[in-house]
MMTF fields as JSON, N, C-alpha, C and O atoms, coordinates in Angstrom:
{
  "mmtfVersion": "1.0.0",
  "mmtfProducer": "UNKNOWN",
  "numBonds": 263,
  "numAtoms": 264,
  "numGroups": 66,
  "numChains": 1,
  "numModels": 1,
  "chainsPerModel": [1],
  "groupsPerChain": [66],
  "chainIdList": ["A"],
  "bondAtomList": [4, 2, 8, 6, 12, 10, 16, 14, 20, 18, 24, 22, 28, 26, 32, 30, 36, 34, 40, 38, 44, 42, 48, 46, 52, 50, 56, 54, 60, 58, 64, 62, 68, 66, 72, 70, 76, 74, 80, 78, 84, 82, 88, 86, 92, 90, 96, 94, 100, 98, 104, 102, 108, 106, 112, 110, 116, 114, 120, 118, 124, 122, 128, 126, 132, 130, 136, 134, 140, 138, 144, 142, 148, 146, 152, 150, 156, 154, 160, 158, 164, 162, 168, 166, 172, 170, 176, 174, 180, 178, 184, 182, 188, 186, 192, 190, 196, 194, 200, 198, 204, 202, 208, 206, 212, 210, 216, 214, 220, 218, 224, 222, 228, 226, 232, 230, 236, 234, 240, 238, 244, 242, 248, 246, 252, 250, 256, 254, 260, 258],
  "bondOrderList": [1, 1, 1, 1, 1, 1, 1, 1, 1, 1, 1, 1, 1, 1, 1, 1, 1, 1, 1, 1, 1, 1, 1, 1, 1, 1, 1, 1, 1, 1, 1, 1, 1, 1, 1, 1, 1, 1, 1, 1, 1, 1, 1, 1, 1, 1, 1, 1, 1, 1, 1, 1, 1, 1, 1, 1, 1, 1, 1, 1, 1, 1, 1, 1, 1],
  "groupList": [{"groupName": "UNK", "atomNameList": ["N", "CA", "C", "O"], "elementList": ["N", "C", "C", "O"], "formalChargeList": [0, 0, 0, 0], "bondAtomList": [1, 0, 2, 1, 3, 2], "bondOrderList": [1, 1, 2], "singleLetterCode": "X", "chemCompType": "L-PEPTIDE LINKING"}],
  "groupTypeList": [0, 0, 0, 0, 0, 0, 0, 0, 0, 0, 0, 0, 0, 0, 0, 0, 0, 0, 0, 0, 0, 0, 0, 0, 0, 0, 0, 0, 0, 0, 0, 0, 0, 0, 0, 0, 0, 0, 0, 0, 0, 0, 0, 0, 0, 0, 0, 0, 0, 0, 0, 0, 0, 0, 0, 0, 0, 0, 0, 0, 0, 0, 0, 0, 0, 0],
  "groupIdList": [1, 2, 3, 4, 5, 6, 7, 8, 9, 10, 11, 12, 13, 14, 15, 16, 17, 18, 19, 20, 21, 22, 23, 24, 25, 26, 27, 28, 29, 30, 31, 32, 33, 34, 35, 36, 37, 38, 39, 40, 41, 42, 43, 44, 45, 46, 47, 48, 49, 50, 51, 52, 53, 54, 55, 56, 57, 58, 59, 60, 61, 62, 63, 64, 65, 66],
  "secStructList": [7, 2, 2, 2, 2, 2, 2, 2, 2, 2, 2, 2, 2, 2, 2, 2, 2, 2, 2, 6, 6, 6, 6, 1, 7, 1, 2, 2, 2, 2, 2, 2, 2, 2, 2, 2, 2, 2, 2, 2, 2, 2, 2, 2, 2, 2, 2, 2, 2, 2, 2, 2, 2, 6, 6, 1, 1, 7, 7, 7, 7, 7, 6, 6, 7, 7],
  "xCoordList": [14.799, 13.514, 12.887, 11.661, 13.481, 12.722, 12.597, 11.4, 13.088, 12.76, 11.518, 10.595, 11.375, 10.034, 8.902, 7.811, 8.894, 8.237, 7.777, 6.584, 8.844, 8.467, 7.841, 7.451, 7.792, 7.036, 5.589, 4.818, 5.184, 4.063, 3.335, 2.174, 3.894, 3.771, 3.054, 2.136, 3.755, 3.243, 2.115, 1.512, 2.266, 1.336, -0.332, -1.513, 0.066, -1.194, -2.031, -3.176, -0.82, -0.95, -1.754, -2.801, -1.342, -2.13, -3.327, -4.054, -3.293, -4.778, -5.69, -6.881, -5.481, -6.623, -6.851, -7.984, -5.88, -6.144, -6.817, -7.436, -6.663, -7.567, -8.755, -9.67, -9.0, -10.28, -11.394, -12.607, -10.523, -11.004, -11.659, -12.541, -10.919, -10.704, -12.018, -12.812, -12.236, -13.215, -14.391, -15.252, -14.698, -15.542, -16.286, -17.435, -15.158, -15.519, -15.706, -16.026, -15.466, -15.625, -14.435, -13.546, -13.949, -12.95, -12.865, -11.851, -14.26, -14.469, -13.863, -12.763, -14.809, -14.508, -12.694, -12.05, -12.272, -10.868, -9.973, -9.077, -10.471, -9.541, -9.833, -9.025, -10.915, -11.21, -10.352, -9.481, -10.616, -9.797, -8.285, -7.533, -7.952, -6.712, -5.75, -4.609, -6.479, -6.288, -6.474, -5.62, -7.228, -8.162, -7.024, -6.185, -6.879, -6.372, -4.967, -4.575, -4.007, -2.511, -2.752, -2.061, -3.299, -3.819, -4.388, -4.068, -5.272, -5.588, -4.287, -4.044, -3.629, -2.318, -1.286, -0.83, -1.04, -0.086, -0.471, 0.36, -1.85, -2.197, -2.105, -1.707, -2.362, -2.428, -0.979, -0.754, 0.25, 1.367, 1.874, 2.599, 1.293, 2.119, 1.385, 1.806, 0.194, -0.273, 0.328, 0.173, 0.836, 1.625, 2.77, 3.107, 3.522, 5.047, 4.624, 4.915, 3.721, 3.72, 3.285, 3.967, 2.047, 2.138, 3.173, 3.05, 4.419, 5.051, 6.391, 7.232, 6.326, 7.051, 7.061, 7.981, 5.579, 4.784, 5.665, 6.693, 5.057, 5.426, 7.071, 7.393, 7.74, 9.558, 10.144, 11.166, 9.39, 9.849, 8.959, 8.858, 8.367, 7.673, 8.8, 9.586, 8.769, 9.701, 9.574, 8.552, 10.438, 10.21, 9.769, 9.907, 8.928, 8.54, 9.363, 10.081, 9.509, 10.978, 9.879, 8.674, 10.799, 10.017, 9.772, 10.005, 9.439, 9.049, 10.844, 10.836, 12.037, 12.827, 13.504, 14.411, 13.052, 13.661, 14.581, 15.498, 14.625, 15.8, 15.365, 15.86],
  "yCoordList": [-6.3, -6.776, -5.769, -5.7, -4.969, -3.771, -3.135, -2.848, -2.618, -1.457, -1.986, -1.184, -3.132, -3.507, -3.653, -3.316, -4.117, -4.011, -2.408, -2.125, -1.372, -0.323, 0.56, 1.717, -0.491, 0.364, 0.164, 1.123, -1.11, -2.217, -1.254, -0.844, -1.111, -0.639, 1.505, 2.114, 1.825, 2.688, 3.267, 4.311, 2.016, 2.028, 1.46, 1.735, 0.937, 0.615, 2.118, 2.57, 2.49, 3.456, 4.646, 5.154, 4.938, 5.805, 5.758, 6.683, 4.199, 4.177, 4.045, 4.072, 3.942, 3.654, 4.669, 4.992, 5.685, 7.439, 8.17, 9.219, 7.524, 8.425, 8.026, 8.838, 6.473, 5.84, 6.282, 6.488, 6.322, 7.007, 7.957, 8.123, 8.773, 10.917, 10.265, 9.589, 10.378, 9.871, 9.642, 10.183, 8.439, 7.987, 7.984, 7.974, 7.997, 8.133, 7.102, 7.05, 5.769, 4.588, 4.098, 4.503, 2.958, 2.361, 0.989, 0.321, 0.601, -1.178, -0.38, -0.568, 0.422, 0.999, 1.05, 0.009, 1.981, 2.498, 1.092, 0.864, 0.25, -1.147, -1.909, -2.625, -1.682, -2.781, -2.315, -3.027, -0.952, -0.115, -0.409, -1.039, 0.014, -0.24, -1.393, -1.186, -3.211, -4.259, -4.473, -5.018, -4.185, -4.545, -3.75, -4.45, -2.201, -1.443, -1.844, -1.628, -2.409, -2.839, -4.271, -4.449, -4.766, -6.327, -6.064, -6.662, -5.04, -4.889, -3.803, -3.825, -3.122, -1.893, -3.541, -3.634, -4.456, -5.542, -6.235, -6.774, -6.43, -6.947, -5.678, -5.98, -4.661, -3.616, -3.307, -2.673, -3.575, -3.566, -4.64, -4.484, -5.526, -6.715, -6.811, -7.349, -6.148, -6.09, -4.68, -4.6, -3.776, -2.988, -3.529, -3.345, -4.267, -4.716, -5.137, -4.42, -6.726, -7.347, -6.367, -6.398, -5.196, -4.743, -3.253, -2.541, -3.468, -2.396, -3.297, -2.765, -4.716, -5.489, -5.566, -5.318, -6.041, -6.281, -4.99, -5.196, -3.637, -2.843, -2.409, -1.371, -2.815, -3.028, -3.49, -3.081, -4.602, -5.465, -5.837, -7.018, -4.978, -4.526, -3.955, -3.054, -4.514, -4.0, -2.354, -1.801, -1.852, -0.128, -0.224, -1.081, 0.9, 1.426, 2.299, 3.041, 2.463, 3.573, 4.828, 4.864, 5.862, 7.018, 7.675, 6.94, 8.665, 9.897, 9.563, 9.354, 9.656, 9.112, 8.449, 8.769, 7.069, 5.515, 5.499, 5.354, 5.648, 5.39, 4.667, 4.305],
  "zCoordList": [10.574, 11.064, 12.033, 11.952, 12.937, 13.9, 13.093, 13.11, 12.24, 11.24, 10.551, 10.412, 10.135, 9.524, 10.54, 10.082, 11.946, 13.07, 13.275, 13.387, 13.316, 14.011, 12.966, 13.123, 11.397, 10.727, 10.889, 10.932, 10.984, 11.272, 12.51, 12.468, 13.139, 14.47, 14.111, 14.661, 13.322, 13.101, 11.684, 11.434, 11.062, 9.941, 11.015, 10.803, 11.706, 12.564, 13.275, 13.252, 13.825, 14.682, 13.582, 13.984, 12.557, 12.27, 11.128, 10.765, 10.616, 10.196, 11.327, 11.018, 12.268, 13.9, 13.875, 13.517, 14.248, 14.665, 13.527, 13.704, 12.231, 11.124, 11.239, 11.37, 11.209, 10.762, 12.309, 12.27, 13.504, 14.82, 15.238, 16.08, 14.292, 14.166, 13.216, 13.87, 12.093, 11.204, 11.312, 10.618, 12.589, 12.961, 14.502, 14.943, 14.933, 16.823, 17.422, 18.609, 16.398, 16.742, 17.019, 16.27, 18.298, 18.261, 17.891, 17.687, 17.823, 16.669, 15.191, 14.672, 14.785, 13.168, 13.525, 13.658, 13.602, 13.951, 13.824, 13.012, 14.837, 14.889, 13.557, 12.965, 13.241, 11.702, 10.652, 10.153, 10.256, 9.35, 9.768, 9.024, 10.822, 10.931, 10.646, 10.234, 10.988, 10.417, 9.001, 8.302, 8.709, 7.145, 6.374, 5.807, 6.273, 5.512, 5.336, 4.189, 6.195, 5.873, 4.873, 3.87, 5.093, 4.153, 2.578, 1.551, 2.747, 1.174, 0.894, -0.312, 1.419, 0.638, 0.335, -0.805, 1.097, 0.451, -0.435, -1.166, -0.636, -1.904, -3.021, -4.146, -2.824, -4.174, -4.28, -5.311, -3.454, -3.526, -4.786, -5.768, -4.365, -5.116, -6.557, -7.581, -6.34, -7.954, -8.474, -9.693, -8.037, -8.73, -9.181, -10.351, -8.323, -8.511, -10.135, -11.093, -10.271, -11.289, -12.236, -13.26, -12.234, -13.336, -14.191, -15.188, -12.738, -13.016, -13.823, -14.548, -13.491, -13.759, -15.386, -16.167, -15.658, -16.984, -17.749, -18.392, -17.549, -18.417, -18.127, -18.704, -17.623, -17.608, -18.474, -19.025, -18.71, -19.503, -20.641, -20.97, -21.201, -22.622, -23.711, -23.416, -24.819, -25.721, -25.842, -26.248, -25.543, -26.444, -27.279, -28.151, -27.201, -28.511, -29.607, -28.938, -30.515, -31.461, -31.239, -31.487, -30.661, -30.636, -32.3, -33.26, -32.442, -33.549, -34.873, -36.086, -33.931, -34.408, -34.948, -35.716, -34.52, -34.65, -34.476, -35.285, -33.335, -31.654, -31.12, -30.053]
}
């Protein structure tokens, strides 16, 4: 669980300092910084399922029929 905290902790830390560096804003900086970890866990979990989807797709027989 700290290991997942001190990642939290630094995934914050440096979308602020990009979106910051970026903008010069520290509202912008703080929005990006919240907003951006929330939509990467949603595009996370839609990778999982569609990495899931094609896992578990029958092979195809290559050139061979192997």
């Amino acid at each position: 669980m700290l290991k997942t905290c001190t990642f939290a902790i630094m995934h914050f830390s440096v979308a602020f300092t990009v979106a910051y560096l970026l903008t010069g804003s520290l509202l912008v900086g703080g929005l990006i910084a919240l907003v951006e970890p929330a939509v990467n866990t949603v595009g996370y979990v839609i990778h999982e399922w569609l990495w899931q989807q094609h896992s578990s797709a029958k092979p195809q027989p290559n050139a061979f029929g192997a």
